[in-house]
ZAMI-11949 format. One record per residue (C-alpha): x, y, z; residue in three letters. Coordinates in steps of 0.05 Angstrom, whole numbers, plus 5000, padded with zeros to 4 digits. Layout:
N
XYZala;...
This chain:
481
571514156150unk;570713596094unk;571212836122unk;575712436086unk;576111706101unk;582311426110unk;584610826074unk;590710366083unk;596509936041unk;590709316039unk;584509826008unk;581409826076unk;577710406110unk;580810746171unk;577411156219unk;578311386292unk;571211036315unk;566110716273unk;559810666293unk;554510126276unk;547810526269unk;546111216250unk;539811296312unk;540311866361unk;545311436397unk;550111256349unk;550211926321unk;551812266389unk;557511786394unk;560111946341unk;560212716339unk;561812716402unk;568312376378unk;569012836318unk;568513436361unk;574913236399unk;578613216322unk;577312466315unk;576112136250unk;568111866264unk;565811366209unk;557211146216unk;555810576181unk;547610516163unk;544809916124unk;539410336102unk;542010626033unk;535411156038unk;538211976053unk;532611886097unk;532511176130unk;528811076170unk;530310906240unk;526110836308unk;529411496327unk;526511766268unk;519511566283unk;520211796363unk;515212236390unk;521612606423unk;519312596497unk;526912616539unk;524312416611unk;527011946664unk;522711366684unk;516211846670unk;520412456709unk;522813136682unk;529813176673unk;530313736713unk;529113416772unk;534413266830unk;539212766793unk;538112296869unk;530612296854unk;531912086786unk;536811536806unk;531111266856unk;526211356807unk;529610926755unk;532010426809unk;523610426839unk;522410286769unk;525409736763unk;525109326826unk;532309546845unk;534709066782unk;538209666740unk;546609666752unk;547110116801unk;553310476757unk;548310556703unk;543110856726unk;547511346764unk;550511576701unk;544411666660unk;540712006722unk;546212486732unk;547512586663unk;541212676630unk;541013406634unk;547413576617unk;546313076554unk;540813426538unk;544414086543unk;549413806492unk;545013636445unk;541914376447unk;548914676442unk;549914276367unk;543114566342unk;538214046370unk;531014396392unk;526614226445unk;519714506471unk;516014386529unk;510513946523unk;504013946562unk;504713446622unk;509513546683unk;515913076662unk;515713426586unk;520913976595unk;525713736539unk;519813436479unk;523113496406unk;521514046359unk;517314086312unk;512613606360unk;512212906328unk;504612696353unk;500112676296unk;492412516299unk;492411836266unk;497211466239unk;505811566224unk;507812256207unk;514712356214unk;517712756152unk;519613456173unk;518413316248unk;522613276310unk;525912516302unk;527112776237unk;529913386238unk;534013216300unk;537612646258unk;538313186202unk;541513676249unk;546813176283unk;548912956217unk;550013666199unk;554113806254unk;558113136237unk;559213276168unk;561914066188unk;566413726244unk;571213006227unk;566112546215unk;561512246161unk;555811646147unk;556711096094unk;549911026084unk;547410256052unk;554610006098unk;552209406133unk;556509046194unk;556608466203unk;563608216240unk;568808536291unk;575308456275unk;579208256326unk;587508376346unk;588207986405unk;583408106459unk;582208786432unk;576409006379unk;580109376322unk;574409426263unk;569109166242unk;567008786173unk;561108856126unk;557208886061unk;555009306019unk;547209295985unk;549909075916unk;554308435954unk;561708785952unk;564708706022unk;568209226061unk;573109386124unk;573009936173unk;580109946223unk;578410306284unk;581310386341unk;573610386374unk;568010076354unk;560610276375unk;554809826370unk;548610216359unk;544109826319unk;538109866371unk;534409266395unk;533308616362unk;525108686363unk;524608506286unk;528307926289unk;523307326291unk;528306896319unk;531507126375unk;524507396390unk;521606676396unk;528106476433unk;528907016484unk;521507406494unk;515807056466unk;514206476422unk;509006796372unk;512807476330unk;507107446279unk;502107506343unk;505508156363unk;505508956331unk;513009226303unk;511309836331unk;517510106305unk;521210136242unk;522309466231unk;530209556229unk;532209246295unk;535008646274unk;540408536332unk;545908446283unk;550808846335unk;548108356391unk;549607716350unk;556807966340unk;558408286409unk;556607576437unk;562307186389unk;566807676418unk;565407416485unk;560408046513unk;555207826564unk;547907996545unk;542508276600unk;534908286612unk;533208006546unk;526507766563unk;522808496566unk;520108946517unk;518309726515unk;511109736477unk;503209826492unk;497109596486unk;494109686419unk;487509566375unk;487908816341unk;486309256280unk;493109516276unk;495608936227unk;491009126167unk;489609876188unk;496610306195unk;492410916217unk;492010606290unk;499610696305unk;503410966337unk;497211276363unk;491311136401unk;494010786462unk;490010256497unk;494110296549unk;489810656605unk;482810536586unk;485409736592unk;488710036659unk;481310156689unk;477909646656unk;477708876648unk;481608476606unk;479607796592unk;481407236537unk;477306856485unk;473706426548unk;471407086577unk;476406986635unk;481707556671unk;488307216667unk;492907816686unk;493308446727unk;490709026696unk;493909566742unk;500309306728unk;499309756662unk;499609816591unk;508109646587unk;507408956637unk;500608816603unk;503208866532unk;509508366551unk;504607906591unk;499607966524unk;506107746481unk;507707186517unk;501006866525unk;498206206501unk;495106636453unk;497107296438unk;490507436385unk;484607316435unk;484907816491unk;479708396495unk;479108946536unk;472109036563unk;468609766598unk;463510096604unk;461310846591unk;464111226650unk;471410856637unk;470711106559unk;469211766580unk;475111756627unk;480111296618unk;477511306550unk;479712096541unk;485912136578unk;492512376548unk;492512696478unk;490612206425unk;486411846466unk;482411226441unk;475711576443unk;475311906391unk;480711626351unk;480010956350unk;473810806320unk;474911466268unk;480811066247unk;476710426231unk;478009986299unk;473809566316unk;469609696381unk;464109296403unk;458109656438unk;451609326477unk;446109536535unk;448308926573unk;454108476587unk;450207926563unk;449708266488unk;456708476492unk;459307816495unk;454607526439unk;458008126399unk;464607896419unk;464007176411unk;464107066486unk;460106606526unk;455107046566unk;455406716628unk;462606666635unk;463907336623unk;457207566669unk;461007206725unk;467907486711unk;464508286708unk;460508016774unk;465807766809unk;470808416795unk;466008886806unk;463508536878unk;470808476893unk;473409286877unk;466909476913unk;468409116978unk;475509276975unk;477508586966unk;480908636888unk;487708336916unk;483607636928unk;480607676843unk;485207126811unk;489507426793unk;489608026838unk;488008716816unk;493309246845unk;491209946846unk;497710256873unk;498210636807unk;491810506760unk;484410606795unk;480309886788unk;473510176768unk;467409806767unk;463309576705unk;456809756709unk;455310396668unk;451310176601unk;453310176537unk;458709636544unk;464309676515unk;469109046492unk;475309206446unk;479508636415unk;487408846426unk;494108626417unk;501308756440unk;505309236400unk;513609236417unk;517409856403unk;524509636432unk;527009096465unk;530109276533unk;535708836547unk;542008726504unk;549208696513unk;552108876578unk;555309476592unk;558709916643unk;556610756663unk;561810876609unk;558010446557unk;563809956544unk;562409326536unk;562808746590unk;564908046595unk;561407486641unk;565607666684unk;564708466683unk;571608616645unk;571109096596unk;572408836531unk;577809366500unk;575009876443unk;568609636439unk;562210076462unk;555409916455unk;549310506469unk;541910516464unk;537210046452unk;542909566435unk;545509476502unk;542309196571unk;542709316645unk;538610016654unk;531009756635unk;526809146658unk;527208556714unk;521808226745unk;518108906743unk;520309026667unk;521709796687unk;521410346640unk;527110836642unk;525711116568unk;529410936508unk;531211716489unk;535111836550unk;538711146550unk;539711236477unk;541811986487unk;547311946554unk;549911316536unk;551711626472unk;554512166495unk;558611796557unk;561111256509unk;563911876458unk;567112216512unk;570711616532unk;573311436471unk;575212186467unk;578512116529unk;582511466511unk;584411866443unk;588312396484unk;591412056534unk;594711566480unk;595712206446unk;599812436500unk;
């Protein structure tokens, strides 16, 4: 069935729900909506058939804090919980643990494919498979043609995209969200009444400024590796409606070669994740400042908000490339240096950090020290300790030598405006403001704290969706009734 937009007495738009942002979230949203006979209206600010959008670009992988989805819905609750030092709302993680199957199982039933992938949590990974061997690949594969096939399914049910449709303002009647407003690419303004609004924009990772005022002070130190739409627009005006914002100091992203701003070959792929993981990582005076077995996600945030973000290099040796080095598809060796990143390579320390533009005694003391401390058992007395809980500390003493200038790379942001299981947005004081949703990578409260915990951006994206469509749904019929 056609979608045809409503439009009242004043020339402005009418629609059941609009949703801000066309992503894997907003778009479940919103045929969720339309499958229940409501009028669903996306706005995108991209004006491209196909924009392009972090969900676009995803490698597809739905797991659950690194755990298959078909696990016992209580083991995924305590993983995401573990995951985060205990600092996810407790609502919210129930919801997205319990529901992550049955999400998934939705999105099969509109057309969406999955395959199983090749490690244990992998039981729902996007088809066509998205990983490439160097660089972004994305046309024809599984971001792609899962965007492709919810759209479909919106277009055949009540709902449609105004693609180029930026927002940029709820409207307001009373205490209640009733619209939004926005602009159009050529400047001509626009209104959208709706009796539900849903903010799915994604994070606000590309905006400079709230960047420097909420994560880290250097953006232009730090990889988009993403699409470079988050701009947080839906943040900015959810919070002069009066929504509370959580966890806005953490970031999803990894450890990546320093090459990666001149050389677009080295992302999304390789990872410097776990080699870094089992190796050193020191900065420009040849000194650890951070625990490496923490891993590549902490790392990458602690990288971002360092001093300086620019002078940090991993250093291993030969039996860390040749493990570490390998592990995982698209590891760093090979790929890294067939892509053109820089790797330095010596017989000794000493020649390494001449190489590097270390000074060779520093940097023989800080390999001496770690290497006399993992032997003895004593890493958690290294300043800073070395934890090995998850990632094995391994010596450095295998030549060649290995040092590999990095940087952070941020794919999301993981806080954003509050929410509740049912993805409506909260107050300060945890009331619900009335129609107004927010999903995704837009909204806070599942991923970070002090241990800034991965959950995975696919599921969040994916169940909040779907939970904040089947409430407005809900609220539809009842007023219906």
């Amino acid at each position: 069935m056609e979608f045809q937009v409503g439009m009242d007495s004043h020339g402005s738009l009418e629609a059941d729900v609009v949703v801000i942002g066309a992503g894997v979230s907003g778009m479940i949203a919103a045929l969720r909506v339309a499958q229940s006979a409501g009028r669903a209206l996306v706005l995108e600010k991209l004006p491209e058939e196909r924009y392009v959008c972090n969900s676009r670009l995803t490698q597809g992988v739905w797991h659950c804090a690194l755990a298959d989805l078909l696990s016992d819905p209580k083991t995924l609750e305590a993983r995401i919980m573990g995951a985060t030092g205990q600092a996810a709302r407790k609502d919210l993680a129930h919801a997205v643990a319990h529901d992550a199957l049955r999400t998934v199982r939705w999105m099969q039933s509109v057309g969406v494919r999955f395959i199983r992938g090749p490690l244990d949590y992998q039981s729902f990974v996007l088809a066509p498979p998205s990983v490439t061997a160097q660089g972004r690949a994305w046309e024809g594969r599984g971001g792609d043609v899962m965007l492709r096939t919810l759209e479909a399914e919106l277009n055949r049910q009540h709902g449609r995209i105004l693609r180029g449709h930026r927002a940029v303002r709820l409207i307001m009647n009373g205490d209640r969200v009733a619209g939004v407003e926005g602009e159009i690419a050529d400047g001509r303004r626009f209104a959208v009444k709706a009796a539900a609004v849903v903010i799915a924009d994604g994070g606000f990772q590309a905006n400079d400024e709230l960047m420097r005022r909420h994560v880290y002070r250097r953006p232009e130190a730090v990889f988009q590796r993403n699409a470079q739409t988050g701009m947080g627009d839906g943040l900015t005006m959810a919070m002069e409606v009066g929504a509370a914002v959580t966890g806005l100091d953490a970031f999803y992203g990894h450890v990546l070669s320093k090459d990666v701003f001149v050389n677009e070959q080295l992302w999304p792929y390789p990872l410097l994740d776990y080699v870094m993981s089992s190796a050193v990582l020191v900065d420009k005076h040849a000194r650890r400042w951070v625990d490496e077995g923490t891993g590549g996600i902490v790392v990458a945030n602690a990288i971002a908000q360092s001093d300086d973000p620019s002078d940090k290099l991993v250093i291993a040796d030969e039996t860390i490339w040749n493990d570490a080095g390998q592990f995982r598809l698209l590891s760093p060796n090979p790929w890294l240096t067939r892509a053109g990143g820089t790797m330095y390579r010596a017989d000794s320390i000493e020649k390494l950090a001449e190489q590097c533009g270390l000074d060779a005694n520093a940097l023989l003391e800080t390999i001496n020290g770690y290497n006399a401390a993992i032997k003895s058992g004593a890493n958690a007395r290294l300043q800073p300790g070395r934890s090995t809980d998850v990632y094995a500390a391994r010596p450095i003493e295998t030549a060649p030598f290995y040092g590999i200038p990095v940087c952070a790379g941020i794919t999301y942001t993981m806080g954003g405006i509050a929410i509740d299981a049912d993805a409506r947005v909260l107050t300060e004081s945890e009331v619900p403001i009335p129609g107004l949703y927010a999903v995704g990578c837009a909204a806070g409260g599942l991923e970070g704290g002090a241990a800034i915990g991965y959950v995975g951006g696919l599921v969040k994206s994916s169940v909040t969706g779907l939970r904040a469509g089947e409430h407005i749904a809900a609220m539809r019929e009842r007023a219906a009734a």
